[in-house]
mmCIF file of the C-alpha atoms, coordinates in Angstrom:
data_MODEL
# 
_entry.id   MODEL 
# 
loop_
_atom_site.group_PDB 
_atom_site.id 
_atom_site.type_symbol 
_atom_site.label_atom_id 
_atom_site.label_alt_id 
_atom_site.label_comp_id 
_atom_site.label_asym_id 
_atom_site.label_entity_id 
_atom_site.label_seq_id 
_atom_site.pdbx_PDB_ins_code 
_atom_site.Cartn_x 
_atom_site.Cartn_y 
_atom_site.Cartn_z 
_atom_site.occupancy 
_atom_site.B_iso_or_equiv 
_atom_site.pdbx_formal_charge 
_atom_site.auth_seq_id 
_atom_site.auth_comp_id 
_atom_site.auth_asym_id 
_atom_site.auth_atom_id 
_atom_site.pdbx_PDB_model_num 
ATOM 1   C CA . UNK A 1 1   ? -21.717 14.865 9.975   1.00 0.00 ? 1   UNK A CA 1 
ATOM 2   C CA . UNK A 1 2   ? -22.094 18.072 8.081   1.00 0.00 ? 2   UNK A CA 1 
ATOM 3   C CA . UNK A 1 3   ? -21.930 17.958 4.320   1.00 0.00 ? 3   UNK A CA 1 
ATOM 4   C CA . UNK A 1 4   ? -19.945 20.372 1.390   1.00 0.00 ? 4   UNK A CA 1 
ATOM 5   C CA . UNK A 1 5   ? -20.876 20.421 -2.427  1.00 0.00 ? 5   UNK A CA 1 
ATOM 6   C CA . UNK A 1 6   ? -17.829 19.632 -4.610  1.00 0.00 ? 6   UNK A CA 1 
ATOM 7   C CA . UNK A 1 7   ? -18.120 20.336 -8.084  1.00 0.00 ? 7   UNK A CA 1 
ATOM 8   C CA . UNK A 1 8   ? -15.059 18.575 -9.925  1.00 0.00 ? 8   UNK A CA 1 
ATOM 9   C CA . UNK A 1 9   ? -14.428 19.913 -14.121 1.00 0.00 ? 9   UNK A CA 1 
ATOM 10  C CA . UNK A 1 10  ? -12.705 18.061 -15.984 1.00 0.00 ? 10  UNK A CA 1 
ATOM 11  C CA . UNK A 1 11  ? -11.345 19.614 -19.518 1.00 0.00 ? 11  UNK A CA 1 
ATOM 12  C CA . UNK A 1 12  ? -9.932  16.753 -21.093 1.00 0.00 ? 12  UNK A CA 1 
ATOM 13  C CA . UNK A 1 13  ? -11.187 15.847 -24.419 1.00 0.00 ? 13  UNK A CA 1 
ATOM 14  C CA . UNK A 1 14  ? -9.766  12.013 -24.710 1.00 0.00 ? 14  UNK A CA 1 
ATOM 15  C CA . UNK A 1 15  ? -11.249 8.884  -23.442 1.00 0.00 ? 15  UNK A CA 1 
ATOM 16  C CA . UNK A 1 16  ? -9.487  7.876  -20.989 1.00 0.00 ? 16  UNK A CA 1 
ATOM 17  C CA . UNK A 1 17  ? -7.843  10.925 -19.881 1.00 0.00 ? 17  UNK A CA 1 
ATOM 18  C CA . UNK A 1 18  ? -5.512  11.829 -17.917 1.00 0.00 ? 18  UNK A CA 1 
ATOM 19  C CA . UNK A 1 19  ? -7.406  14.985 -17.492 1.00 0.00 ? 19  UNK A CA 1 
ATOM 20  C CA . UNK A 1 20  ? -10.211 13.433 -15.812 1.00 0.00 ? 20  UNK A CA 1 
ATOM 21  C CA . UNK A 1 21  ? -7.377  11.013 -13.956 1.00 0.00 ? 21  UNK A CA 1 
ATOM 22  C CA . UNK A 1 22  ? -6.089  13.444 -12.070 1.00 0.00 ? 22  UNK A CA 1 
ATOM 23  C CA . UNK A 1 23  ? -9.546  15.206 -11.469 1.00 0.00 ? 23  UNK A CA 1 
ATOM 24  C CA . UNK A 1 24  ? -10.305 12.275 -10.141 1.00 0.00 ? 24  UNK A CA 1 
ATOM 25  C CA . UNK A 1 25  ? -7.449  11.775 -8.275  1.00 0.00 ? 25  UNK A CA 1 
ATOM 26  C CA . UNK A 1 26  ? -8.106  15.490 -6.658  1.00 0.00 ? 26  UNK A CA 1 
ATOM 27  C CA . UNK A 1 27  ? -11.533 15.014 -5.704  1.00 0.00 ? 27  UNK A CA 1 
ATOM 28  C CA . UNK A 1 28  ? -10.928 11.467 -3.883  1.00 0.00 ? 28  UNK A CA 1 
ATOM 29  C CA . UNK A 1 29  ? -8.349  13.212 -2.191  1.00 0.00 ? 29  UNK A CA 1 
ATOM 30  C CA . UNK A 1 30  ? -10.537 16.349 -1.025  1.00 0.00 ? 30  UNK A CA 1 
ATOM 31  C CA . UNK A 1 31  ? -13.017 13.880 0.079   1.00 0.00 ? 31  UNK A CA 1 
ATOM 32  C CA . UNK A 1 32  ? -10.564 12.512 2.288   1.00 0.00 ? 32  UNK A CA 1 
ATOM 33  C CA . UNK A 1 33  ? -9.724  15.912 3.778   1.00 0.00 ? 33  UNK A CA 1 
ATOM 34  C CA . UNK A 1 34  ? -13.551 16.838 4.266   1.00 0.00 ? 34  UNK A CA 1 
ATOM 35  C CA . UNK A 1 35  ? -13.518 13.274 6.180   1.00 0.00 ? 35  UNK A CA 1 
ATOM 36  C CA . UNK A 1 36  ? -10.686 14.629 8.790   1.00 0.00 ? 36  UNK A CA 1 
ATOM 37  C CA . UNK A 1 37  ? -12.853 17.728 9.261   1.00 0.00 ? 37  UNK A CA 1 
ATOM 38  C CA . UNK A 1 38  ? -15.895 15.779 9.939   1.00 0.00 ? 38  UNK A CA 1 
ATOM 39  C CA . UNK A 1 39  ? -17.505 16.763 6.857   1.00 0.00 ? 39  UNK A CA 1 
ATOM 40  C CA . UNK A 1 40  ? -18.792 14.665 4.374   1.00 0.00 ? 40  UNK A CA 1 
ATOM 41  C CA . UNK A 1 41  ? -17.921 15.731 0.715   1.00 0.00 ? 41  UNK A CA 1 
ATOM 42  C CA . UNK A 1 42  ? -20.882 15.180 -1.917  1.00 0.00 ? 42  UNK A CA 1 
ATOM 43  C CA . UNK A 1 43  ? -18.935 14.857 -5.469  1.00 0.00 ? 43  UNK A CA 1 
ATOM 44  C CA . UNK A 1 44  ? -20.588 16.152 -8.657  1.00 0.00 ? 44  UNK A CA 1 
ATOM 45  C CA . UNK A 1 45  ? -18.035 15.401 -12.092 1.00 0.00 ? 45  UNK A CA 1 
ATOM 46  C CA . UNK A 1 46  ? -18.260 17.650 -15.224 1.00 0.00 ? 46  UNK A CA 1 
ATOM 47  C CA . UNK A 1 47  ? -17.113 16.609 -18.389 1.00 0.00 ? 47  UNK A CA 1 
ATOM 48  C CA . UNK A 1 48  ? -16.999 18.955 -20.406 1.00 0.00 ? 48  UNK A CA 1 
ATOM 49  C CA . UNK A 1 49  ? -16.752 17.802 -23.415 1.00 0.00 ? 49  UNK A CA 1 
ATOM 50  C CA . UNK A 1 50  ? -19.638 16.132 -23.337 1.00 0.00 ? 50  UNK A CA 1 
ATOM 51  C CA . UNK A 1 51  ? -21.494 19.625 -23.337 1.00 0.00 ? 51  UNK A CA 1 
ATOM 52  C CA . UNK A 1 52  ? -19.096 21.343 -26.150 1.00 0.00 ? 52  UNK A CA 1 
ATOM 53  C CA . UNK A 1 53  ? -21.718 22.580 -28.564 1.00 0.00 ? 53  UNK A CA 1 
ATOM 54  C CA . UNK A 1 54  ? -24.010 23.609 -25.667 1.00 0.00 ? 54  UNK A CA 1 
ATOM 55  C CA . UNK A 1 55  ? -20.895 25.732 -24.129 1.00 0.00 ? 55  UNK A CA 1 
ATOM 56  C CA . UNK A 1 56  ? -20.257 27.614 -27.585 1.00 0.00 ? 56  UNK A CA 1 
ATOM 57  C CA . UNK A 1 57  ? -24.448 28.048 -28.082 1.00 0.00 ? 57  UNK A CA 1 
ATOM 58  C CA . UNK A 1 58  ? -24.107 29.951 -24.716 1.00 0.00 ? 58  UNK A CA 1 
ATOM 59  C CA . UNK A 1 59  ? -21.258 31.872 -25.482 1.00 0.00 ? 59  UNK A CA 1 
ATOM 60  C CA . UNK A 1 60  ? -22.445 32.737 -29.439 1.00 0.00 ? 60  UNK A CA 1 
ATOM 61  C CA . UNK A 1 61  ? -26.303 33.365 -27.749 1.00 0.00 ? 61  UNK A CA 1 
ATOM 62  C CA . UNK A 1 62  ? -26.159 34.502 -24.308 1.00 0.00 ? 62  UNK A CA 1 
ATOM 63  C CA . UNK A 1 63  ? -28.110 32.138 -23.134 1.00 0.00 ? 63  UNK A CA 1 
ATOM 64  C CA . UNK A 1 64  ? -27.871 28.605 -20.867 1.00 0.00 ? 64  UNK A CA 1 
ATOM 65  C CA . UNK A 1 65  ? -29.444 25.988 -22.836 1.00 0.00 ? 65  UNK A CA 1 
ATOM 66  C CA . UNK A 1 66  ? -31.319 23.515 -20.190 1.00 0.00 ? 66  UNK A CA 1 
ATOM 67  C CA . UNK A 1 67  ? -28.800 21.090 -20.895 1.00 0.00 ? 67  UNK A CA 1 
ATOM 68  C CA . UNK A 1 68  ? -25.793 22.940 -19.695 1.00 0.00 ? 68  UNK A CA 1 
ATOM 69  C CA . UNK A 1 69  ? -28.145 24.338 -16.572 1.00 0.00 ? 69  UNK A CA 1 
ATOM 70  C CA . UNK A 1 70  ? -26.957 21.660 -14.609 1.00 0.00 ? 70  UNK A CA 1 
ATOM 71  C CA . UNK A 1 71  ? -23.398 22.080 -15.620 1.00 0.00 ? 71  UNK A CA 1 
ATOM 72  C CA . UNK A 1 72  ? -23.796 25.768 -14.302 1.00 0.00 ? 72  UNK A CA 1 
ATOM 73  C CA . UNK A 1 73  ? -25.766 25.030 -11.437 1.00 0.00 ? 73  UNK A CA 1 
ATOM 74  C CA . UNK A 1 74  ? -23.327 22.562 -9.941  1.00 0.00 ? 74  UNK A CA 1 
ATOM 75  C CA . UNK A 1 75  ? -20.068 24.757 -10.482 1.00 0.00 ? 75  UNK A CA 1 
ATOM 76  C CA . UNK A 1 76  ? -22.105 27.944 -9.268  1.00 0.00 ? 76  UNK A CA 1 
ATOM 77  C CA . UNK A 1 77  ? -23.799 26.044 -6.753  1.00 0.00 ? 77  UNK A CA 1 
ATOM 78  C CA . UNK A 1 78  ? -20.755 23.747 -4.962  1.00 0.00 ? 78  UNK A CA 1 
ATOM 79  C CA . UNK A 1 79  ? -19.143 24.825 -1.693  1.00 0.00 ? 79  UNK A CA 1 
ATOM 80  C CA . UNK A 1 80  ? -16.015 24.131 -3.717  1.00 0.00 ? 80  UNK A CA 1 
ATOM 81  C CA . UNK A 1 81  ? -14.801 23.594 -7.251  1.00 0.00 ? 81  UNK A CA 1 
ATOM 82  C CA . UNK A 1 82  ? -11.741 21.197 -8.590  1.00 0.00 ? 82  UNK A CA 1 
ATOM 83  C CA . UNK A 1 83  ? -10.959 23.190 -12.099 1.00 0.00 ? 83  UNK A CA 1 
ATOM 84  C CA . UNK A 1 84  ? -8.598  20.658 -14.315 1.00 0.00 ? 84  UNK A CA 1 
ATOM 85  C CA . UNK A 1 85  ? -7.561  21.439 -17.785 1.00 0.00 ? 85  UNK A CA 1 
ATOM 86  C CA . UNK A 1 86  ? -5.229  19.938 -20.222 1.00 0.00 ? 86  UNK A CA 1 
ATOM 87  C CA . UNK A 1 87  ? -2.332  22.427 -21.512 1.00 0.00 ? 87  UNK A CA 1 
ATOM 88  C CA . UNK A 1 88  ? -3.178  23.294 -25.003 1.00 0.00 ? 88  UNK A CA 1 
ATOM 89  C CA . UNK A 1 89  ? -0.031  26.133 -26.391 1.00 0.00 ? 89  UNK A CA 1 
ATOM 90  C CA . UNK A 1 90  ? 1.151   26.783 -22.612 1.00 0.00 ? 90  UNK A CA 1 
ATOM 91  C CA . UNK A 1 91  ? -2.199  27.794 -21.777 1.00 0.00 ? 91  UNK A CA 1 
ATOM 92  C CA . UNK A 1 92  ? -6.015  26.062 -20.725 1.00 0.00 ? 92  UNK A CA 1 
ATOM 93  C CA . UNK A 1 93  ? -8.010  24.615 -23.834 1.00 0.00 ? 93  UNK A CA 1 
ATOM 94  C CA . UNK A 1 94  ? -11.375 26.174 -25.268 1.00 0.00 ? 94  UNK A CA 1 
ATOM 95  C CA . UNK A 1 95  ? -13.582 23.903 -23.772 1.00 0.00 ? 95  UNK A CA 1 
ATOM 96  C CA . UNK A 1 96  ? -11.983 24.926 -20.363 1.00 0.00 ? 96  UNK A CA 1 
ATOM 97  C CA . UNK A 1 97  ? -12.574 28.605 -21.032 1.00 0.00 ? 97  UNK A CA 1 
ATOM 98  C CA . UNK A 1 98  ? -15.687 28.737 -22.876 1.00 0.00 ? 98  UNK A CA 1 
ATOM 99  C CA . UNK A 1 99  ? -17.080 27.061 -19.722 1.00 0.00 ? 99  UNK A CA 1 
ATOM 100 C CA . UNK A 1 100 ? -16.212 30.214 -17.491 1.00 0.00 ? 100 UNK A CA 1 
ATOM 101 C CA . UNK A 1 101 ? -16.809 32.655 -20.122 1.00 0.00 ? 101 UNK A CA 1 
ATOM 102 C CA . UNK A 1 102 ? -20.442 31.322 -19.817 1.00 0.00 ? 102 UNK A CA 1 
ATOM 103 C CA . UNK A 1 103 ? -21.236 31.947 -16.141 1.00 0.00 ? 103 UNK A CA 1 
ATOM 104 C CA . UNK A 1 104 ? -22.649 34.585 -15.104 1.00 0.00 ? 104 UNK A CA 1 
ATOM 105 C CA . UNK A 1 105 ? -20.569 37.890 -13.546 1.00 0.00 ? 105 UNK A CA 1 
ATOM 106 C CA . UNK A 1 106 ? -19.749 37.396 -9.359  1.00 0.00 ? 106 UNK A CA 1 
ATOM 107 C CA . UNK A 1 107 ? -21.386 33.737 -8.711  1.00 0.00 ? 107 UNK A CA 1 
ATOM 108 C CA . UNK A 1 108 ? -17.483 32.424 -8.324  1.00 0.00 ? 108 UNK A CA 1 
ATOM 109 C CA . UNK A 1 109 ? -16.961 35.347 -5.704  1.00 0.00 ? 109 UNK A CA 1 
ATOM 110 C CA . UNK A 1 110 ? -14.703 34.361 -2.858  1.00 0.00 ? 110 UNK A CA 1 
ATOM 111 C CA . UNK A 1 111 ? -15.312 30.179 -4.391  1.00 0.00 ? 111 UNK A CA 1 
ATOM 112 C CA . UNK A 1 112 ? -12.555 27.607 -2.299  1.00 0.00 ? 112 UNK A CA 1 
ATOM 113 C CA . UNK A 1 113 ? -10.603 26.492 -5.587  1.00 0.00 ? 113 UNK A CA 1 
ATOM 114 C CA . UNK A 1 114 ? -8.100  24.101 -6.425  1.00 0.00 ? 114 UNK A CA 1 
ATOM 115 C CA . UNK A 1 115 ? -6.549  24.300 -9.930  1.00 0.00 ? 115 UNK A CA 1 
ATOM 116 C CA . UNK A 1 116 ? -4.792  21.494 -11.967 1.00 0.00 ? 116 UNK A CA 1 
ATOM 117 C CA . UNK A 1 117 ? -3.591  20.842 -15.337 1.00 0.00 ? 117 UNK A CA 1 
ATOM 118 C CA . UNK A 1 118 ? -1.508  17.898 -17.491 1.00 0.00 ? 118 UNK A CA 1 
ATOM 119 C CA . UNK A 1 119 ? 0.252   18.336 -20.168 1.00 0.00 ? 119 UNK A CA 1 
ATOM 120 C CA . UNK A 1 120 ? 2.824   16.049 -22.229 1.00 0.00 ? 120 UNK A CA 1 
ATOM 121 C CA . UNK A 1 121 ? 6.157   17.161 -20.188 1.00 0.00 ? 121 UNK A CA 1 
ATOM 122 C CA . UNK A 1 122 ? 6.631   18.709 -17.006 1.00 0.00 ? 122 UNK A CA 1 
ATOM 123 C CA . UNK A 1 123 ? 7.812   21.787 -19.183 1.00 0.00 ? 123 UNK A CA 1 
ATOM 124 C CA . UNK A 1 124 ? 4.609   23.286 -19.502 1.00 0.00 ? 124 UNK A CA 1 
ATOM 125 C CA . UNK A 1 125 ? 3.634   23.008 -15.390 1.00 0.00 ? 125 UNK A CA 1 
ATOM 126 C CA . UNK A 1 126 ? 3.986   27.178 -15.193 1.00 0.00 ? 126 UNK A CA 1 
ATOM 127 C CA . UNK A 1 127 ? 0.525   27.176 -17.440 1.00 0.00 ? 127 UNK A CA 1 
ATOM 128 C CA . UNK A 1 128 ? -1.213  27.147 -13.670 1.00 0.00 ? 128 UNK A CA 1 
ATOM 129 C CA . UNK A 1 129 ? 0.700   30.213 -12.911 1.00 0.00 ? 129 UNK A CA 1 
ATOM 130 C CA . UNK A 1 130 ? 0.511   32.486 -15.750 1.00 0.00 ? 130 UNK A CA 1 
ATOM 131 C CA . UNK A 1 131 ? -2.718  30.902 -17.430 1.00 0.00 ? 131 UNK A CA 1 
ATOM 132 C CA . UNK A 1 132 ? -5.026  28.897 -15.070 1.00 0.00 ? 132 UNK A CA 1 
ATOM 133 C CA . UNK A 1 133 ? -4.631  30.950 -11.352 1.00 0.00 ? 133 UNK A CA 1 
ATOM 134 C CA . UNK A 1 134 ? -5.081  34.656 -13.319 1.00 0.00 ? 134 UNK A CA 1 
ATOM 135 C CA . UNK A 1 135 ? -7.963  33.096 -14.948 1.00 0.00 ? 135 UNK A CA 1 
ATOM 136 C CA . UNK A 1 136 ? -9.675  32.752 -11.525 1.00 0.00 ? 136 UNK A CA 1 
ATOM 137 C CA . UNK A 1 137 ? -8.367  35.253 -9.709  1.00 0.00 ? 137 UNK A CA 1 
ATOM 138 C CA . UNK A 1 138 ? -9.814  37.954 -12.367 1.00 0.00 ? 138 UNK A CA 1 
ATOM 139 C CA . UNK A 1 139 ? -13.224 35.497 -11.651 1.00 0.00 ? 139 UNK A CA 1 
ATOM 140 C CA . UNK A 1 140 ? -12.642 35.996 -7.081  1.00 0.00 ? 140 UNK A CA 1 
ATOM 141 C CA . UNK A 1 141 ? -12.392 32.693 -7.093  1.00 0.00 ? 141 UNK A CA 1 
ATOM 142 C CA . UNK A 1 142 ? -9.949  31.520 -3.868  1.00 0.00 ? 142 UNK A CA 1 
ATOM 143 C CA . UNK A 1 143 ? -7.344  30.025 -5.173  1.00 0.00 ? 143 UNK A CA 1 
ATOM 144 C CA . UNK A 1 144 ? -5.320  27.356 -2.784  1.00 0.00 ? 144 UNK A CA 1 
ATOM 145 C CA . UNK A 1 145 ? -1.902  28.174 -2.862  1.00 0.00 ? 145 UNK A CA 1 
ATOM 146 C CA . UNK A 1 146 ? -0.693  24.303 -4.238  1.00 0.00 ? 146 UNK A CA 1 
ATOM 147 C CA . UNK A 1 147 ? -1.853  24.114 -8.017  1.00 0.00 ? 147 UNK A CA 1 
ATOM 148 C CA . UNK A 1 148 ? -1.410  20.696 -9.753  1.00 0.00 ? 148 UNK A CA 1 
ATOM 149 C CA . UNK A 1 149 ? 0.704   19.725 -13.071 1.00 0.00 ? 149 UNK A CA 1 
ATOM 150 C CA . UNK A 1 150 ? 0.999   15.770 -13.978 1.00 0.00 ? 150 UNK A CA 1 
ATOM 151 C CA . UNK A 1 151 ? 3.197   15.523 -16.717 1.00 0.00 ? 151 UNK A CA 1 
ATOM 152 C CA . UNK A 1 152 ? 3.435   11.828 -18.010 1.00 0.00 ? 152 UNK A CA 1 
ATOM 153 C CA . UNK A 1 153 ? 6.812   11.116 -15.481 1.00 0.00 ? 153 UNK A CA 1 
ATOM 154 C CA . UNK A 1 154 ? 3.998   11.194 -12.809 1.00 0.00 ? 154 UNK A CA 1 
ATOM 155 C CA . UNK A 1 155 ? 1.760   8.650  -14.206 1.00 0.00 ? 155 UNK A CA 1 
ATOM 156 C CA . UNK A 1 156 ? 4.952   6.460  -14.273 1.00 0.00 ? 156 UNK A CA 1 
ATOM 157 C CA . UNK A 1 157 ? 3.366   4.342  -10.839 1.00 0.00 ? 157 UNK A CA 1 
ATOM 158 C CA . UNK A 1 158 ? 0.246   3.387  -13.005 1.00 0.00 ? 158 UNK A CA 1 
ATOM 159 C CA . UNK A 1 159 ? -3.587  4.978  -11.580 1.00 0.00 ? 159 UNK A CA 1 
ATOM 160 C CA . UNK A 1 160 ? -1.781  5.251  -8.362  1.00 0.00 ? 160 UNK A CA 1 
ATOM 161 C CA . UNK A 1 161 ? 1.148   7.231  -9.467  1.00 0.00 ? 161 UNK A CA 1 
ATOM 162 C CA . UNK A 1 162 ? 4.483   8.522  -8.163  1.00 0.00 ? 162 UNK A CA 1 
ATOM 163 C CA . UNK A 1 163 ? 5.259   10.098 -4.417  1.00 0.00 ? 163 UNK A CA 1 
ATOM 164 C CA . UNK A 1 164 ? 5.811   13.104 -5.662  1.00 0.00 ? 164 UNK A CA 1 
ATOM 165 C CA . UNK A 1 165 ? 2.533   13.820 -7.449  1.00 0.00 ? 165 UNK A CA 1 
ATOM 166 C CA . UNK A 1 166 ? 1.176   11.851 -4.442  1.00 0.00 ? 166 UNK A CA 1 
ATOM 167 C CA . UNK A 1 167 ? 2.420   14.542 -1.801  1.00 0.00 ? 167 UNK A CA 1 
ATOM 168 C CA . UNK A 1 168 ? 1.202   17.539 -4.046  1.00 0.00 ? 168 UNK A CA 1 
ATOM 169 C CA . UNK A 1 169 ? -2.608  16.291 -5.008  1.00 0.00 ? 169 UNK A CA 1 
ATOM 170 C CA . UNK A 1 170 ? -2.600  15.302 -0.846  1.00 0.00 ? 170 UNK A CA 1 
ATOM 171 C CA . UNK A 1 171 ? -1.082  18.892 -0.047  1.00 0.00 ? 171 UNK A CA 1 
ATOM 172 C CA . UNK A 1 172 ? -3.411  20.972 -2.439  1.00 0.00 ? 172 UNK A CA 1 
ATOM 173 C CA . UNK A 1 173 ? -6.272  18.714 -1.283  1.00 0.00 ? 173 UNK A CA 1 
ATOM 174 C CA . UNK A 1 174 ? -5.833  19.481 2.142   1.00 0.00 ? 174 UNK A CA 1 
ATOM 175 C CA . UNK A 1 175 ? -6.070  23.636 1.359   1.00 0.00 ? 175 UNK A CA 1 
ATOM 176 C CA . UNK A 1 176 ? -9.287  22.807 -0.294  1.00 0.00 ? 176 UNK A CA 1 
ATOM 177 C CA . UNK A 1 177 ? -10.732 21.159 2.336   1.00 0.00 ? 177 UNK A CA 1 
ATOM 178 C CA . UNK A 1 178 ? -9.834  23.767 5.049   1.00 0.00 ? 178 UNK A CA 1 
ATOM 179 C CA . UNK A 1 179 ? -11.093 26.366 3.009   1.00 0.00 ? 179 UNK A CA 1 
ATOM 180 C CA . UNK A 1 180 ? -14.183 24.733 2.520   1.00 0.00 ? 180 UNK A CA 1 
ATOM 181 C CA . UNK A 1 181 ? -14.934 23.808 6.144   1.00 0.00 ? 181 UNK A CA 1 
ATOM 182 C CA . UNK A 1 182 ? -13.587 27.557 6.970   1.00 0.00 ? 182 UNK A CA 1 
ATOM 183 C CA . UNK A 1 183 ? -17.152 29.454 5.184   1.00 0.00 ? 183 UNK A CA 1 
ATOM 184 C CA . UNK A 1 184 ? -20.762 28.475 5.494   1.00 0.00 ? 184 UNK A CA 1 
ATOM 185 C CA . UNK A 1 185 ? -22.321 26.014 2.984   1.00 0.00 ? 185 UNK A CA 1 
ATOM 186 C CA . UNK A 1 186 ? -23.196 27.610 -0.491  1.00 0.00 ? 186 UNK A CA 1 
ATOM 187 C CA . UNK A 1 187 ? -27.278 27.827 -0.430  1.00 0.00 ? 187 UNK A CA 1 
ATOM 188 C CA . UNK A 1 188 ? -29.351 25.042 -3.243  1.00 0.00 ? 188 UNK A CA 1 
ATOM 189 C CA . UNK A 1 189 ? -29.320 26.921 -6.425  1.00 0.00 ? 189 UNK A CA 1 
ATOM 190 C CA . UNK A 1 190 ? -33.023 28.154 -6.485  1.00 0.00 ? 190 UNK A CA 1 
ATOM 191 C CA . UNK A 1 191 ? -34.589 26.532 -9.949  1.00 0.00 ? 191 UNK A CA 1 
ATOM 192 C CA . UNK A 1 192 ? -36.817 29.469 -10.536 1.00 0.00 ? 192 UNK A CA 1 
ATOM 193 C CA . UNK A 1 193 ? -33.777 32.087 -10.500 1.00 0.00 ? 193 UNK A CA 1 
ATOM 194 C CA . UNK A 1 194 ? -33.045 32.132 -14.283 1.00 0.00 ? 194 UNK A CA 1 
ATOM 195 C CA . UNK A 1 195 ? -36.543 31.231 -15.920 1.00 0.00 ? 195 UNK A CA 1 
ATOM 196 C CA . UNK A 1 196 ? -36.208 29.979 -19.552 1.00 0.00 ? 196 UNK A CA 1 
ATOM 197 C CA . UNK A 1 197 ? -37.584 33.257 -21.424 1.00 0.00 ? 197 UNK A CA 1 
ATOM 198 C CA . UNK A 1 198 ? -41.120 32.728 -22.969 1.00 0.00 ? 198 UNK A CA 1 
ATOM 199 C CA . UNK A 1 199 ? -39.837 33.193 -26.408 1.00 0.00 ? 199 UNK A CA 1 
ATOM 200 C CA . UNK A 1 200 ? -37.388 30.440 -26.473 1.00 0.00 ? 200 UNK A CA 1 
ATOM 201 C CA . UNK A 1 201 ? -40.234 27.998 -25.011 1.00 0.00 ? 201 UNK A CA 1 
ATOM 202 C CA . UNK A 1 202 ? -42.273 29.399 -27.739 1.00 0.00 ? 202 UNK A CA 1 
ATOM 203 C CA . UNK A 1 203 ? -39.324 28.304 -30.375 1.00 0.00 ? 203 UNK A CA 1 
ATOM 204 C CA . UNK A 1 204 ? -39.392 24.616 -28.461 1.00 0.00 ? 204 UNK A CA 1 
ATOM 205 C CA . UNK A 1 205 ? -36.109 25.411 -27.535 1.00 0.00 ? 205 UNK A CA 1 
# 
């Protein structure tokens, strides 16, 4: 069996969240997919908020701390990415944007991506279409053509949820995965690409 890098983000910033349900949800799926292919999917979760004051230091500085390398290094790196956001005022939160505000120009050129968001009623589902998908299509990420809303209607079933949100996560899955399988493997982020600047080990930082 061949293998694919999957780099899941999750946005949410409660614990639990449904955020990071659904991510979840998406990835287990996608794995599934890669599985019909023959191809066996190797799943790396971000949280994201557990690298908040690292995201705005990059933003404010310019620079990746070496905490939030491997954040970087496993969205830039991943044959695919699974992009999941709350909806914060009909749009994706801070922590979701101040994530791709901090990588670098081109590396999500031509990406496989599958987008998803949830959001307290099913009335703010178009955030994927005139938020989320722009968002990564300005970035040349490839977008699958299903994007994901669970509103809390589709968490009705429990962890396993409803049919409908069923069909759509299996659905969007399945575009990921062919996608994936369709372009060669992304090459192992080379370590020595972006050297910490001898200043900043100078600072200890």
């Amino acid at each position: 069996m061949t293998s694919r890098r999957i780099a899941v983000v999750s946005a949410g910033i409660g614990v639990p969240s449904s955020t990071r349900l659904l991510a979840d949800r998406l990835a287990a799926a996608t794995t599934a997919a890669l599985a019909e292919h023959g191809v066996t999917a190797e799943v790396e979760v971000v949280e994201l908020r557990e690298h908040a004051h690292e995201l705005v230091d990059a933003v404010l500085t310019g620079f990746v701390a070496p905490g939030l390398r491997p954040v970087v290094d496993a969205v830039t790196g991943a044959d695919g990415l699974i992009a999941v956001t709350p909806t914060f005022s009909a749009s994706y939160n801070g922590l979701f944007k101040l994530l791709f505000d901090a990588l670098e120009d081109g590396v999500l050129d031509g990406k496989p991506t599958l987008i998803g968001a949830t959001g307290g009623t099913g009335r703010h589902s178009l955030a994927l279409e005139h938020a989320v998908r722009p968002l990564m299509a300005y970035l040349h990420a490839v977008v699958v053509p299903t994007a994901v809303f669970a509103a809390p209607e589709d968490w009705a079933g429990g962890a396993a949820g409803v049919p409908a949100l069923d069909r759509r996560i299996a659905r969007a899955a399945g575009e990921l995965a062919d996608l994936v399988v369709g372009r060669p493997a992304a090459a192992a982020a080379d370590p020595f690409e972006s050297p910490v600047p001898f200043e900043q080990l100078l600072r200890g930082e």
